[in-house]
Residue frames as a rotation matrix with the C-alpha (Angstrom) as fourth column:
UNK 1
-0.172 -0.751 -0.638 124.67
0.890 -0.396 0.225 34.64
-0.421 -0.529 0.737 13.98
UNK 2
0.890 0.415 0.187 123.99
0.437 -0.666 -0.604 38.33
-0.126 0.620 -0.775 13.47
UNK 3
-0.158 -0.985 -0.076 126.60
0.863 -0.175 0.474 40.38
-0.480 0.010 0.877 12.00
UNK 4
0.568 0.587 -0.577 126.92
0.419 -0.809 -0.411 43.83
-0.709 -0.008 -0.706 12.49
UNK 5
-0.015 -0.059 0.998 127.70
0.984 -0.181 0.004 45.88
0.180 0.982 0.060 8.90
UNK 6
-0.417 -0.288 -0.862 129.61
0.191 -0.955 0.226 49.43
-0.889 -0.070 0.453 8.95
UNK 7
0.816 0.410 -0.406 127.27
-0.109 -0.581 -0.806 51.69
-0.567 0.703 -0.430 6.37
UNK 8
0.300 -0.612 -0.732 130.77
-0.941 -0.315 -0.123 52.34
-0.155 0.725 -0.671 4.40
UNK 9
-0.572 -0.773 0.274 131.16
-0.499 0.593 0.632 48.71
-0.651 0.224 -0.725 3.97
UNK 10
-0.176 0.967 0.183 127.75
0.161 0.212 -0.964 48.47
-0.971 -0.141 -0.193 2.49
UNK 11
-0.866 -0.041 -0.497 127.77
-0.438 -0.414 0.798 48.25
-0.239 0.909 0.341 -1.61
UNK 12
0.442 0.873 -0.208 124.24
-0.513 0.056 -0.857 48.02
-0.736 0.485 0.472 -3.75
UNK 13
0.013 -0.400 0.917 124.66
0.501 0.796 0.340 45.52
-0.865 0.455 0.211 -6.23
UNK 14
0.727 0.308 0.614 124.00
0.681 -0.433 -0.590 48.03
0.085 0.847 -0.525 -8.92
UNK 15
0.731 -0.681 -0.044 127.17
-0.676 -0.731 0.097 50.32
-0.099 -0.041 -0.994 -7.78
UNK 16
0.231 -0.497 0.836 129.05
-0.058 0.851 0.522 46.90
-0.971 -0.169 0.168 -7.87
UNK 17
0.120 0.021 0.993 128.21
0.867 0.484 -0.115 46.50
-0.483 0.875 0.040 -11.26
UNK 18
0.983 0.117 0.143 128.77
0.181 -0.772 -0.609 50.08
0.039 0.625 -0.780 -12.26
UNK 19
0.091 -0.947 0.307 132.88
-0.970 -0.154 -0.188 50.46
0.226 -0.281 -0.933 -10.55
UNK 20
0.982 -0.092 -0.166 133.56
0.172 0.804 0.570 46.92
0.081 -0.588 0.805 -9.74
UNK 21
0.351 -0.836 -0.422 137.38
0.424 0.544 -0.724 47.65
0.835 0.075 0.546 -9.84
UNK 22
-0.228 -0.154 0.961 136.87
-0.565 -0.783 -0.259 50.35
0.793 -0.602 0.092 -7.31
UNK 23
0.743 0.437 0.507 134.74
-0.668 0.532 0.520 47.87
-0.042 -0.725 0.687 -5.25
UNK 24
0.850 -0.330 -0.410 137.44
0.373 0.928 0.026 45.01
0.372 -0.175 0.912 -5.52
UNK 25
-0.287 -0.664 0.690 139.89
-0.034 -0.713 -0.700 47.48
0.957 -0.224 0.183 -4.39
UNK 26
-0.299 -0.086 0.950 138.40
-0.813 -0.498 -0.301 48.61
0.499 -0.863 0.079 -1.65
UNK 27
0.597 0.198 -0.778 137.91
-0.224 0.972 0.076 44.88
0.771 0.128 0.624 -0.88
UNK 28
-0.189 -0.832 -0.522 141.55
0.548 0.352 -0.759 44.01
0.815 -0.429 0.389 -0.04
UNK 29
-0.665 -0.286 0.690 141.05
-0.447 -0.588 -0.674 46.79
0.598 -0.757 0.263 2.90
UNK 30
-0.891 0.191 0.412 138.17
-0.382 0.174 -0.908 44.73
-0.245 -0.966 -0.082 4.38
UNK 31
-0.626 0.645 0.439 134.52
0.700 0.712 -0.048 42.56
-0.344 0.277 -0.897 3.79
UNK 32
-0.855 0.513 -0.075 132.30
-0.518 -0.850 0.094 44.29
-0.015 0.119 0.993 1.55
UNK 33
-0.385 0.842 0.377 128.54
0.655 0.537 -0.532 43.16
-0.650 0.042 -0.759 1.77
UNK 34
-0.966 0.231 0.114 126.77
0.028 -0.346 0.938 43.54
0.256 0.909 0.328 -1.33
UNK 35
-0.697 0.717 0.021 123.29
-0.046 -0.016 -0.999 44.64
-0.716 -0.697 0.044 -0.81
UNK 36
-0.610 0.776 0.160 119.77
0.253 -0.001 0.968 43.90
0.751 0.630 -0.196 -2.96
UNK 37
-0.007 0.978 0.207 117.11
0.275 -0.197 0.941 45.38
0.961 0.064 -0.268 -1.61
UNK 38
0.121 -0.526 0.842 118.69
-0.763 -0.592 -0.260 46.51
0.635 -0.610 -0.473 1.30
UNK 39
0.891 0.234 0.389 119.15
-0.390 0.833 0.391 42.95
-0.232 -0.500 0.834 2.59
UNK 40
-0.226 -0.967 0.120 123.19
-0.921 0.252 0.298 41.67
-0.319 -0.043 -0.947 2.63
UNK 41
0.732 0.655 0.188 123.20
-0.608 0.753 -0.254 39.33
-0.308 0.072 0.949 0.04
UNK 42
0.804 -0.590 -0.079 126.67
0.549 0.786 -0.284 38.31
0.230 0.185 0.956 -0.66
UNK 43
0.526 -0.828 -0.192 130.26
0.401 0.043 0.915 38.84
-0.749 -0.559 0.355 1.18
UNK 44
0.891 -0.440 0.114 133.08
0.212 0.181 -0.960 40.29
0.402 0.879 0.254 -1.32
UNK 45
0.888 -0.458 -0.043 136.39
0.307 0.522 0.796 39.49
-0.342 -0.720 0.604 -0.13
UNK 46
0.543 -0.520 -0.659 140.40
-0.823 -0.174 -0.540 40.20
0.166 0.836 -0.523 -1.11
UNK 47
0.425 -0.333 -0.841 142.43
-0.156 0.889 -0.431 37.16
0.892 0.314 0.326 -1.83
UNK 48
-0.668 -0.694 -0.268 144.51
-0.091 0.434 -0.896 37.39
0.739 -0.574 -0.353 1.28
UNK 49
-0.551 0.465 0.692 141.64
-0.798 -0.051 -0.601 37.38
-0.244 -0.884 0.400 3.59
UNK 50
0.784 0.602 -0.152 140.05
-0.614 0.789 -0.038 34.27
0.097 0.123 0.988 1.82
UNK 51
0.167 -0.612 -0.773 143.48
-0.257 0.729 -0.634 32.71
0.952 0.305 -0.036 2.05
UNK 52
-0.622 0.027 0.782 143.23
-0.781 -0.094 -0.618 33.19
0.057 -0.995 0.079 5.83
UNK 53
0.444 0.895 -0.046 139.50
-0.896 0.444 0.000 31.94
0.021 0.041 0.999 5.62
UNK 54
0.712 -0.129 -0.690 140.61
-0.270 0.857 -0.438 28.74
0.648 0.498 0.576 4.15
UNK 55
-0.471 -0.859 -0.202 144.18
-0.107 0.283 -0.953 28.09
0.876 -0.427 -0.225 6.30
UNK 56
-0.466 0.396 0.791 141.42
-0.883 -0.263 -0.389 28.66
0.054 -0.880 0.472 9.38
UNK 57
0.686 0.477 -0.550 139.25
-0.618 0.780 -0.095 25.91
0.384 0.405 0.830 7.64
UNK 58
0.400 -0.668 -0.627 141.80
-0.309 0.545 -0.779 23.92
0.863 0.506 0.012 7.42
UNK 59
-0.778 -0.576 0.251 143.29
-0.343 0.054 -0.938 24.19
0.527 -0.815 -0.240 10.99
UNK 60
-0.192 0.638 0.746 139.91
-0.873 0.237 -0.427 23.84
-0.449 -0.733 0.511 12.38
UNK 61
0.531 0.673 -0.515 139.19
-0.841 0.495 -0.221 20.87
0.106 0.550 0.829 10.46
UNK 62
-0.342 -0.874 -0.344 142.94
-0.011 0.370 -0.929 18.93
0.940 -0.314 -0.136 11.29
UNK 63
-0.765 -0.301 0.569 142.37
-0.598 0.002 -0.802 19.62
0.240 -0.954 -0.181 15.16
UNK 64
0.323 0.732 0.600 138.92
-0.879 0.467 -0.096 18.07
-0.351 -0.497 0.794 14.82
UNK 65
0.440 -0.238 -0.866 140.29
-0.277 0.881 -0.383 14.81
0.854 0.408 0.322 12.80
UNK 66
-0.624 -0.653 -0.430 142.94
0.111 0.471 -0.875 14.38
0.774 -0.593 -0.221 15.45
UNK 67
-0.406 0.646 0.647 139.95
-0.625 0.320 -0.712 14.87
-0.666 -0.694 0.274 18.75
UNK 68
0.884 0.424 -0.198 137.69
-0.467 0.819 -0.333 12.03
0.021 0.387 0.922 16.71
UNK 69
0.275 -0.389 -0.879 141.15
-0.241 0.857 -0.455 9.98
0.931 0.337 0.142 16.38
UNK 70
-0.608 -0.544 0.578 142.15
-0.647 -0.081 -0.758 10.84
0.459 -0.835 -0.303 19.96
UNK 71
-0.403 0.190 0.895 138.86
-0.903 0.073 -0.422 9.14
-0.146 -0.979 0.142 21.09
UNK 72
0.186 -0.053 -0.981 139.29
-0.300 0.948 -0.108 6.02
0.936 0.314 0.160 19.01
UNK 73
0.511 -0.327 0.795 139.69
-0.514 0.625 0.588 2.83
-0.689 -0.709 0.151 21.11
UNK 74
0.397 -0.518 -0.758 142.01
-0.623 0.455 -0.637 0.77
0.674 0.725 -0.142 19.74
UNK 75
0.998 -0.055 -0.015 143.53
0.055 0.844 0.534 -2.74
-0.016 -0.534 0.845 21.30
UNK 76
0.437 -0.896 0.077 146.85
-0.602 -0.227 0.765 -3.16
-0.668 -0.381 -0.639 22.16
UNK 77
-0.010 -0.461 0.887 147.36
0.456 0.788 0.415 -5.89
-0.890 0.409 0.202 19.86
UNK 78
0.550 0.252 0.796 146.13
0.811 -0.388 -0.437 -3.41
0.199 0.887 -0.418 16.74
UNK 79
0.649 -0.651 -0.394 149.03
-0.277 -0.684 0.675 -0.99
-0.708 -0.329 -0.625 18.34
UNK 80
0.302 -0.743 0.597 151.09
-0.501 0.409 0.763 -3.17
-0.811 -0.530 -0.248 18.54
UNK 81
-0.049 -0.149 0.988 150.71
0.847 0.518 0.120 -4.62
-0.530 0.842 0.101 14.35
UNK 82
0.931 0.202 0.303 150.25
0.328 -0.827 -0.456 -0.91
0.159 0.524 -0.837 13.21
UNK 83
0.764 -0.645 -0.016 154.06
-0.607 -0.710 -0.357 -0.43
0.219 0.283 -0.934 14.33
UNK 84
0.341 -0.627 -0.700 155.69
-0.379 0.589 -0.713 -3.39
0.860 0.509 -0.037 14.31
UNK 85
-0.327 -0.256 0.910 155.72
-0.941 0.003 -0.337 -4.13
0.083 -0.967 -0.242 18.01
UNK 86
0.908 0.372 0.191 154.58
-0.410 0.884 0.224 -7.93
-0.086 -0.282 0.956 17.85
């Protein structure tokens, strides 16, 4: 997947490491992509947008458990001892 990178969201790992509190700031306002060699080599995030991340995870993972249980078979008799119905 390509993903397209605004110049001002672009940080050199060497300006990272000179202001990082400036760079985690300006985090919380949106993804920064740390750059080596002009090649995007790692994502920096603020907390509420990984807590998103993760609650997404999470939701997409739940909906797929419950399609894989939806297309269990399952016998009526194994209903029917899974809730007391014999």
């Amino acid at each position: 997947m390509a993903v397209r990178i605004e110049r001002d969201r672009m940080v050199k790992v060497s300006e990272l490491h000179n202001d990082t509190s400036k760079w985690i700031k300006a985090a919380k306002e949106g993804p920064l992509f740390i750059m080596r060699y002009a090649d995007p080599e790692a994502v920096l995030i603020g907390i509420d947008a990984f807590e998103e991340l993760l609650d997404r995870l999470q939701l997409k993972a739940s909906l797929e458990r419950r399609e894989r249980a939806s297309k269990e078979k399952i016998s009526l008799e194994e209903l029917q001892r899974r809730y007391g119905l014999s």
